[in-house]
N, C-alpha and C positions, 0 to 999 in steps of 0.2 A: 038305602042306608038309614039305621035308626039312629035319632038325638038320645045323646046320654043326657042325663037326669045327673047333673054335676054340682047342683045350688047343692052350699053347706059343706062340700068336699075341700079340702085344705089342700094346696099346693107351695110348696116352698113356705115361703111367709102371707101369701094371700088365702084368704078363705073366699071360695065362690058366693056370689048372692043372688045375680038374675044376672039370664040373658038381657040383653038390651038392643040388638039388633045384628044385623051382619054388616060387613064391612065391604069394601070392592072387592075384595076376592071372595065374596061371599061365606066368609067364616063367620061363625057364632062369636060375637064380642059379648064378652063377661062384665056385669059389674060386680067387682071385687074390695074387700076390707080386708088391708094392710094390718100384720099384728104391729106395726107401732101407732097405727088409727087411721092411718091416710088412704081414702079413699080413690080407689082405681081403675079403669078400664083395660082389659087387654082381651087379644083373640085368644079363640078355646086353642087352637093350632099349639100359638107360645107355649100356653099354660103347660100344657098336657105335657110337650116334648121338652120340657123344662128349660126355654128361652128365656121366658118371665116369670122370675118366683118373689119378684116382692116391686113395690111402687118405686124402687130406685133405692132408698135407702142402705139397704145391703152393700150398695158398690159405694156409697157416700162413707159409708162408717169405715167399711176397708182401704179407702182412701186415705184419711185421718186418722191414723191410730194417737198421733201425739196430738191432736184438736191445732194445728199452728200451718194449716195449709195457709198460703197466698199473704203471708206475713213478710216482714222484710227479711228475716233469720231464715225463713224459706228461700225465699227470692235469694239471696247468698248465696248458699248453700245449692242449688241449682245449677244459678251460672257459674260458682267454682267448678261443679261435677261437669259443665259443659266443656268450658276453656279448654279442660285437660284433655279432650280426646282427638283422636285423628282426625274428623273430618270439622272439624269446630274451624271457622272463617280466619281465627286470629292461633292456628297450630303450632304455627311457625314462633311463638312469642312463649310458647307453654308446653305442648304436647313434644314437639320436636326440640326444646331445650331438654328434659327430660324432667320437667314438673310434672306431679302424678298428684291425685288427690287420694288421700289415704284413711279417710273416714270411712265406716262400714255399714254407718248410717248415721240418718238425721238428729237421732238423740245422739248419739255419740258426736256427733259435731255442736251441737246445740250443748252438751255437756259441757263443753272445753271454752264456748265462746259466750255463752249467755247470750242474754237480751242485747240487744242495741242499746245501747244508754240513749239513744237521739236518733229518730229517722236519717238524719243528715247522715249520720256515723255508716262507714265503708268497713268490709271485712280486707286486710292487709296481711302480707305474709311478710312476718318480722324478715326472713332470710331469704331473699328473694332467687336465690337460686337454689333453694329447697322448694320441696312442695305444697299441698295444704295437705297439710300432717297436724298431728296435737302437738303443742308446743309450738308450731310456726307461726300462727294463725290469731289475729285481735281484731275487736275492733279501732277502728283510728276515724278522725275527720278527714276532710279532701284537702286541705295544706298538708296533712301529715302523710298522707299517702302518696302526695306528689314528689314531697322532700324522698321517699324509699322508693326508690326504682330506677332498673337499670334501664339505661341511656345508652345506644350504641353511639352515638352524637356527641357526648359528654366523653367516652373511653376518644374519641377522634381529638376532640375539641383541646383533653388533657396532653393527648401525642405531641399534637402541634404545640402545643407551651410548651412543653419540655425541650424540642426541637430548637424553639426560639431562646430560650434560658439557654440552652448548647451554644447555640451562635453567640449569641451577647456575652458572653462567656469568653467566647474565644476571642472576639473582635475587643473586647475588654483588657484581655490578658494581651494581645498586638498592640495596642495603644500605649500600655505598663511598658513592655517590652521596649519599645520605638523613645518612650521618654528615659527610659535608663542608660540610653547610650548614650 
């Protein structure tokens, strides 16, 4: 089998420049210049059958098209899209109430809620049995977000008062009763 003569040849975003050795599988490793400057090794194998056409950058840029990866607005924005789905650990609190999340993407939710005024600051859903939709959706602190949320605890805890104002009520009105005669 003859060596191609590949220094100089242009691949994806890398341009060939020397062999530099073989590797365990005894393939020809390239050393290669990145057109954004970074220089890189990879096997002629990758090169050729277009596995590797640039030092990584490519998949970085298509990663970030809004520059706000791994931000807190990210982070948000994430675990809302998580919460909502079926197999999410807490479903039963979101997915299976019939909360959906309704943003089409990250600038579209990033439109409607801006920055974080404060690390500290929680994204809330004003209407807590709606979903994160535009218009549901703010920032708030952690007292504010704790005052907004439903309570299956709290609908029990309201029952039982009401139960007991019925009795006291009653037992009230028997005692009224018992002194009028």
């Amino acid at each position: 089998m003859r060596k191609l003569d590949l220094a100089g040849k242009k691949f994806g975003r890398l341009t060939l420049v020397k062999v530099i050795g073989v590797n365990k599988s005894k393939q020809r490793m390239w050393f290669c210049i990145c057109d954004c400057g970074t220089e890189h090794t990879a096997s002629q194998a990758h090169i050729t059958k277009g596995k590797t056409t640039s030092c990584g950058c490519y998949r970085r840029e298509r990663a970030t098209t809004h520059g706000m990866h791994q931000t807190g607005e990210w982070r948000a924005y994430g675990h809302a899209l998580q919460r909502c789905r079926p197999n999410h650990s807490k479903h039963a609190h979101y997915f299976d109430r019939g909360i959906t999340f309704k943003f089409e993407s990250f600038e579209q939710f990033y439109a409607e809620v801006g920055l974080k005024p404060t690390p500290a600051h929680q994204l809330d859903r004003i209407d807590n049995d709606k979903g994160y939709e535009p218009g549901n959706v703010r920032w708030v602190t952690k007292s504010q977000n704790e005052r907004n949320r439903r309570c299956d605890n709290c609908l029990i805890l309201k029952a039982r008062i009401k139960e007991l104002e019925n009795q006291l009520q009653i037992s009230t009105n028997s005692e009224v009763d018992r002194k009028s005669r």
